[in-house]
C-alpha positions as CSV (number, residue, x, y, z in Angstrom):
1,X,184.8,38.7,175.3
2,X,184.7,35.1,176.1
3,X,185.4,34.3,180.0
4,X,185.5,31.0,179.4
5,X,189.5,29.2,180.6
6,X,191.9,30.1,177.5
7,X,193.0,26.1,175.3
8,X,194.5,25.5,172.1
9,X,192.8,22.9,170.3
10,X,194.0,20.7,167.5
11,X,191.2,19.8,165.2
12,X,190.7,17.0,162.4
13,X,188.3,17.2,159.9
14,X,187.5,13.7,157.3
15,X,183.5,13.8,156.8
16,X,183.3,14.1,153.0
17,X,185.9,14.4,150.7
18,X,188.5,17.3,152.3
19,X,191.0,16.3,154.9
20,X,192.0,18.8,157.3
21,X,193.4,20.2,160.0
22,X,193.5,23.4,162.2
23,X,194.9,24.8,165.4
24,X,192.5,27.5,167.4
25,X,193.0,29.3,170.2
26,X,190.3,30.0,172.8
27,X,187.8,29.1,170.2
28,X,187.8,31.7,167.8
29,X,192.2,32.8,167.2
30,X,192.8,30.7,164.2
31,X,196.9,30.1,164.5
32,X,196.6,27.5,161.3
33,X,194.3,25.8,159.0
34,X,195.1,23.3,156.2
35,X,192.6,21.8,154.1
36,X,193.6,18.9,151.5
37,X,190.9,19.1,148.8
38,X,189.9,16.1,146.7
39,X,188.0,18.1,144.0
40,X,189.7,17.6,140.9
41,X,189.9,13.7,142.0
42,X,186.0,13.7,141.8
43,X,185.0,16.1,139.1
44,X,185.3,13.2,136.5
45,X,182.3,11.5,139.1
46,X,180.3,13.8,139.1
47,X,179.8,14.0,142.3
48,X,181.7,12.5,146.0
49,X,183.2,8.9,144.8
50,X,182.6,7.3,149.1
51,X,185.3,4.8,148.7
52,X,187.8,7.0,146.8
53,X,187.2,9.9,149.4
54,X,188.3,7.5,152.5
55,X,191.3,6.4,150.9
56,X,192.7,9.7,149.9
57,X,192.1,10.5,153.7
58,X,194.5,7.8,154.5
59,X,197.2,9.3,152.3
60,X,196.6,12.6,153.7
61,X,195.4,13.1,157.0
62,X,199.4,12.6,158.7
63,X,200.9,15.1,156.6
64,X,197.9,18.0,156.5
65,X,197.5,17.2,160.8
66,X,201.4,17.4,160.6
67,X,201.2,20.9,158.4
68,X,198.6,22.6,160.7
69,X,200.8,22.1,163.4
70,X,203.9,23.6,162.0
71,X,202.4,26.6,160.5
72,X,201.1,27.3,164.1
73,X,205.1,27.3,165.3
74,X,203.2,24.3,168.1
75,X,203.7,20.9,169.0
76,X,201.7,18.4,170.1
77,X,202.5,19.1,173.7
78,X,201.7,23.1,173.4
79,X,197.9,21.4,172.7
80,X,195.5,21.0,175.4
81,X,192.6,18.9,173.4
82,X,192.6,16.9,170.3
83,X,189.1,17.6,168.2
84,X,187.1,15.4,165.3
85,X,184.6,15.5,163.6
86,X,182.4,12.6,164.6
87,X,179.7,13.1,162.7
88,X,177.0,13.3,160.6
89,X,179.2,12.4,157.2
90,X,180.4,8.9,155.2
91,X,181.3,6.6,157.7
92,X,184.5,5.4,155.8
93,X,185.7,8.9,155.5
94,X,185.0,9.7,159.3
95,X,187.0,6.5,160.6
96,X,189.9,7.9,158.9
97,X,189.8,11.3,161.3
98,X,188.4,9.4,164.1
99,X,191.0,7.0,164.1
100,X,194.2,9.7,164.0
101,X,192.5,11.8,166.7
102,X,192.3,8.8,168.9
103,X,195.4,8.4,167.9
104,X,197.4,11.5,168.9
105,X,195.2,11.4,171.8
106,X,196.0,8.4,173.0
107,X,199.9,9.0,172.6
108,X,199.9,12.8,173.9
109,X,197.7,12.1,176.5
110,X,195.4,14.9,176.1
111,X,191.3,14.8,175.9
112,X,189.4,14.0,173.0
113,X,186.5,16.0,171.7
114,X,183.7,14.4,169.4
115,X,182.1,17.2,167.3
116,X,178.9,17.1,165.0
117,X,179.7,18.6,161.8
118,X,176.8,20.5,161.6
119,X,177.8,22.3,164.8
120,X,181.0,23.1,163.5
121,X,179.2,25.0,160.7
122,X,177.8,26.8,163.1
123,X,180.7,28.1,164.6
124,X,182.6,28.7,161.8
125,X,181.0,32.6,162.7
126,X,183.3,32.7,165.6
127,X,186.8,32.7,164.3
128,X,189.0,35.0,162.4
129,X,192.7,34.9,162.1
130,X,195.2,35.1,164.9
131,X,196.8,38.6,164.7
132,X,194.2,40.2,162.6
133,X,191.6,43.1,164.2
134,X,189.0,41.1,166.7
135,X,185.4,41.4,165.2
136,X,182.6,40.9,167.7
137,X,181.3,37.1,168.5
138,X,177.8,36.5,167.6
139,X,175.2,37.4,170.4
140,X,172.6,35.2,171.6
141,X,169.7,34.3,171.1
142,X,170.5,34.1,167.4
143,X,168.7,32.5,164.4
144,X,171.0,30.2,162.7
145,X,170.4,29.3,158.7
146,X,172.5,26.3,158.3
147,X,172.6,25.8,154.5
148,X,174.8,22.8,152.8
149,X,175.2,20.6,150.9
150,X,173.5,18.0,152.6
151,X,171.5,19.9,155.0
152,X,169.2,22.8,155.3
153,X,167.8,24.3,158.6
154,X,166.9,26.6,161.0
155,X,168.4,27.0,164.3
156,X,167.5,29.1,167.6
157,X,171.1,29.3,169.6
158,X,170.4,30.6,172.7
159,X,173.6,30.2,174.2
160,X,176.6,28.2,173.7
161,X,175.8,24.9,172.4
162,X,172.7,25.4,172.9
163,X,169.9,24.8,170.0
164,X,166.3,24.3,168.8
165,X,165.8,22.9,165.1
166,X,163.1,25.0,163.8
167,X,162.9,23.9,160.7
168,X,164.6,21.7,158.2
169,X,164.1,20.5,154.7
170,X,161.5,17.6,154.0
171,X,163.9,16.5,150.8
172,X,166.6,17.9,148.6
173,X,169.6,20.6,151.1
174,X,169.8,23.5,149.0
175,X,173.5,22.7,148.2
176,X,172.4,19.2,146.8
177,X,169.5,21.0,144.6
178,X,172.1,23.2,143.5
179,X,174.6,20.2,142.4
180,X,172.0,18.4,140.9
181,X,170.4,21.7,138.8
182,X,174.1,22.1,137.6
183,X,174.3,18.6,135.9
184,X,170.8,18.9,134.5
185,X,171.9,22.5,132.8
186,X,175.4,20.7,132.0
187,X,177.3,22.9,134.6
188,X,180.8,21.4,135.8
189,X,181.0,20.3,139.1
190,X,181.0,21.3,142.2
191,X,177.4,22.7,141.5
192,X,177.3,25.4,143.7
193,X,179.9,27.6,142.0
194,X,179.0,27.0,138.4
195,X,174.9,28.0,138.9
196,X,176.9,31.4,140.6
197,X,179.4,31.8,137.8
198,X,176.6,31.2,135.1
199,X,174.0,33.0,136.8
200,X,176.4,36.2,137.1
201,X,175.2,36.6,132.8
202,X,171.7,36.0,133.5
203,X,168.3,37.0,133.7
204,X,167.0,36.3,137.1
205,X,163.3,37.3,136.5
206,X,163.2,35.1,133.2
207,X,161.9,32.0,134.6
208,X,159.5,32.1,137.4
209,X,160.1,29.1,139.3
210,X,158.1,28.1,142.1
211,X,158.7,28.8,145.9
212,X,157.7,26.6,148.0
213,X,156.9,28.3,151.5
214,X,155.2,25.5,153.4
215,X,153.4,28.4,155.1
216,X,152.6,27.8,158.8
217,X,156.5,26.2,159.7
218,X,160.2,27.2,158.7
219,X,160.7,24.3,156.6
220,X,161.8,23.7,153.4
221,X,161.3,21.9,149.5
222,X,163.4,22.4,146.9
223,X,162.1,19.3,145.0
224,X,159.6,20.8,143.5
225,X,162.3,23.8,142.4
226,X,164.4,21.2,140.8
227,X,161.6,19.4,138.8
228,X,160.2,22.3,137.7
229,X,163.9,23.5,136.1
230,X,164.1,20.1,134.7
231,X,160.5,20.6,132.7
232,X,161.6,23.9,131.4
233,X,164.4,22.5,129.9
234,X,162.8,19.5,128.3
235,X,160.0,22.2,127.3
236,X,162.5,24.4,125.4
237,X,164.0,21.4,123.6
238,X,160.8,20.2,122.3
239,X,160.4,23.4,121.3
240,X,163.9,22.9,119.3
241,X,165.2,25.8,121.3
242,X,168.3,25.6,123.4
243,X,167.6,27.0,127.1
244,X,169.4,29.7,127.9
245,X,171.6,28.3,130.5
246,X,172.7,31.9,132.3
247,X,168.8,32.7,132.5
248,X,168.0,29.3,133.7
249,X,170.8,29.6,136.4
250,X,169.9,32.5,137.6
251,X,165.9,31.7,137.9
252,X,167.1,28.9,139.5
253,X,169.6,30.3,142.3
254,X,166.9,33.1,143.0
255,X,164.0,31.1,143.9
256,X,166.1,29.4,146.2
257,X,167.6,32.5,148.0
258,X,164.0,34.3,148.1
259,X,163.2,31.2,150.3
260,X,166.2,30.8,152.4
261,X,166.1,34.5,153.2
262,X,162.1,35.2,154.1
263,X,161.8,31.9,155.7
264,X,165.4,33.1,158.4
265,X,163.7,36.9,158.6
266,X,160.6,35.4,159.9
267,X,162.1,33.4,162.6
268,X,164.0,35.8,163.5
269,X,161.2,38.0,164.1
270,X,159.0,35.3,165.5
271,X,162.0,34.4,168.1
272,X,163.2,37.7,169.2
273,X,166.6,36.8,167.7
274,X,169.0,39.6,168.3
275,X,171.5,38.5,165.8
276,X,171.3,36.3,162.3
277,X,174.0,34.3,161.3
278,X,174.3,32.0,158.1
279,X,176.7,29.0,157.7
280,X,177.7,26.5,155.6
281,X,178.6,25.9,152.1
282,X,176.1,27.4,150.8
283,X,177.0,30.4,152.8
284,X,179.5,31.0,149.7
285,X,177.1,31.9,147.5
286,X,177.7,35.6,146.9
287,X,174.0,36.7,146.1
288,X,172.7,34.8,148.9
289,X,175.4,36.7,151.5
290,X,174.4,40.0,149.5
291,X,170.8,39.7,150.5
292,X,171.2,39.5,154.1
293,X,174.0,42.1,154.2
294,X,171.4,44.4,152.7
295,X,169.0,44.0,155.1
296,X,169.1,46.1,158.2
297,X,166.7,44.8,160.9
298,X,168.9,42.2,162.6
299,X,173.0,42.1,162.5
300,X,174.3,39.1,160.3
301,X,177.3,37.2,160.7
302,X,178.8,35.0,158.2
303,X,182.2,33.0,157.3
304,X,185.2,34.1,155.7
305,X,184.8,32.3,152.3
306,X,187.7,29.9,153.3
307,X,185.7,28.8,156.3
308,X,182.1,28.7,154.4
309,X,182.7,24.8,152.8
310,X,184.2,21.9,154.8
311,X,187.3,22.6,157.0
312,X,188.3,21.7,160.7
313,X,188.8,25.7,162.5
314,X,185.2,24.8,162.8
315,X,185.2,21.7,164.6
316,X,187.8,23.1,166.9
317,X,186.0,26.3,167.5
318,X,182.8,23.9,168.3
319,X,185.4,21.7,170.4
320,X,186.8,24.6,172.4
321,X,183.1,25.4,173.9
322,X,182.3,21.4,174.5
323,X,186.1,21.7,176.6
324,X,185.9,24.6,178.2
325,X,182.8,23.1,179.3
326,X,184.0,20.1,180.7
327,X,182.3,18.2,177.8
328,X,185.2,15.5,177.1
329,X,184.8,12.6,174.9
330,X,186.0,8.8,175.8
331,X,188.7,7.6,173.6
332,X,186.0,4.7,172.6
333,X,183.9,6.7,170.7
334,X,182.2,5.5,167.4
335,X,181.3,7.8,164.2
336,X,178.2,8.7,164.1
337,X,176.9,9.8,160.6
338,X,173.4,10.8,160.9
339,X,174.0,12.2,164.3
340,X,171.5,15.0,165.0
341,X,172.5,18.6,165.9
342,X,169.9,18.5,168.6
């Protein structure tokens, strides 16, 4: 258990296209977490619409920050530190959050707490819900997969915010090679969950698409993946034959797994990791979390499904280390989207 002093934090979350909100407790007690999403509003894009996303923030942030803070039975003065998600993200979307947190800072008079998003991700394995049975808190040093929609990497943790980028990819995240395989197959979005959904009636071993291992560093490609699925397809029409979506799918989703999962086993060997632990929204993907829950060498910790895609439990769970720290933000503070997690 944590020895760290006991805080509450409010946390705001704006850096895509959710808005939310959360209260945690000592960094890992979730006492409420809302999350306003703004699929639907994008599906008929294709894909995040920047200027769109930032003004449905505006709309929602007051009421979802206001509904996170009733569901915990708190006010604002039961809060010790107001948290946000500074970056990386779109900057229009990020001003929104930035700019309530100052906010309710700057009226409650309590500290504010700049998070990186990525770093939130991260600690997403920390919490579970307030009144439910404690599970045990990741153990360092750990090897952390951080796999998204815009990101793709390897971490060593070996302590509290603490880390060493390992590896990372050179082009496409895996989430973004899933989204993009999805419109080339004609897959609704988000892409993620329709390659999983389609794959579920396919034939894995059908299609051998390449891995790229970029042998020698824990790196990754998945340019190549993509390209490759994109060929087969135009192949098969040419062929007058209509790909078989399902197979295609799941070809598709296990070549990227096979490389997630080898590349995180090796650095985990190679590092002495005592723990694994896998985050992000890619994290969702049930096969993925399958193959590492089979595997026995190294304990694996991974998200509740709610807490695998973008919500803010995560940046207060990140924000309640960075406090209990002493690591306090000034209320001048600029988003930063392309901040490093290192």
């Amino acid at each position: 258990m944590s020895t760290l002093k006991p805080a509450r934090i409010l946390a705001i979350e704006t850096s895509c296209d959710e808005t939310a909100a959360a209260v945690i407790e000592n960094g890992r007690a979730l006492l409420s977490s809302v999350v306003a999403s703004q699929m639907e509003i994008h599906a008929r894009y294709g894909g995040v619409f920047p200027e769109v996303a930032s003004r449905q923030h505006v709309l929602s942030v007051t009421p979802v920050v206001e509904q996170a803070l009733s569901q915990a039975h708190l006010t604002l003065n039961d809060i010790d530190a107001i948290a946000v998600t500074q970056g990386p993200g779109l900057a229009g979307s990020l001003v929104v959050g930035m700019n309530m947190a100052k906010g309710l800072a700057l009226g409650a008079g309590k500290p504010l707490i700049g998070v990186n998003h990525l770093e939130g991700h991260l600690y997403s394995a920390w919490i579970y819900n307030a009144g439910e049975a404690i599970p045990a808190e990741p153990q360092f040093p750990l090897i952390a997969l951080l796999v998204s929609g815009g990101h793709t990497e390897i971490n060593l943790m070996t302590d509290h915010l603490t880390y060493q980028r390992l590896g990372s990819t050179q082009d496409d995240a895996a989430g973004e090679a899933f989204d993009k395989v999805a419109r080339l197959l004609e897959l609704p979005y988000p892409g993620g969950p329709s390659i999983q959904r389609s794959a579920e009636e396919g034939d894995s071993t059908r299609f051998n698409f390449p891995r790229s291992w970029m042998d020698g560093t824990y790196n990754f490609s998945f340019s190549g993946l993509k390209t490759a699925v994109l060929y087969e397809v135009q192949n098969l029409k040419k062929q007058g034959k209509t790909p078989p979506i399902p197979d295609l799918a799941a070809s598709f989703q296990q070549a990227v797994i096979d490389v997630l999962f080898k590349k995180t086993m090796q650095a985990a060997r190679e590092h002495g990791a005592k723990e694994i632990l896998v985050a992000g929204g890619v994290s969702a993907n049930r096969p993925l979390r399958q193959t590492f829950k089979a595997q026995t060498e190294f304990p694996v910790h991974i998200p509740a499904f709610s807490l695998c895609t973008d919500n803010a439990a995560m940046i207060g769970s990140a924000a309640y280390y960075r406090f209990a720290h002493g690591q306090v933000s000034d209320l001048n503070i600029d988003v930063r989207p392309t901040w490093p997690i290192v």
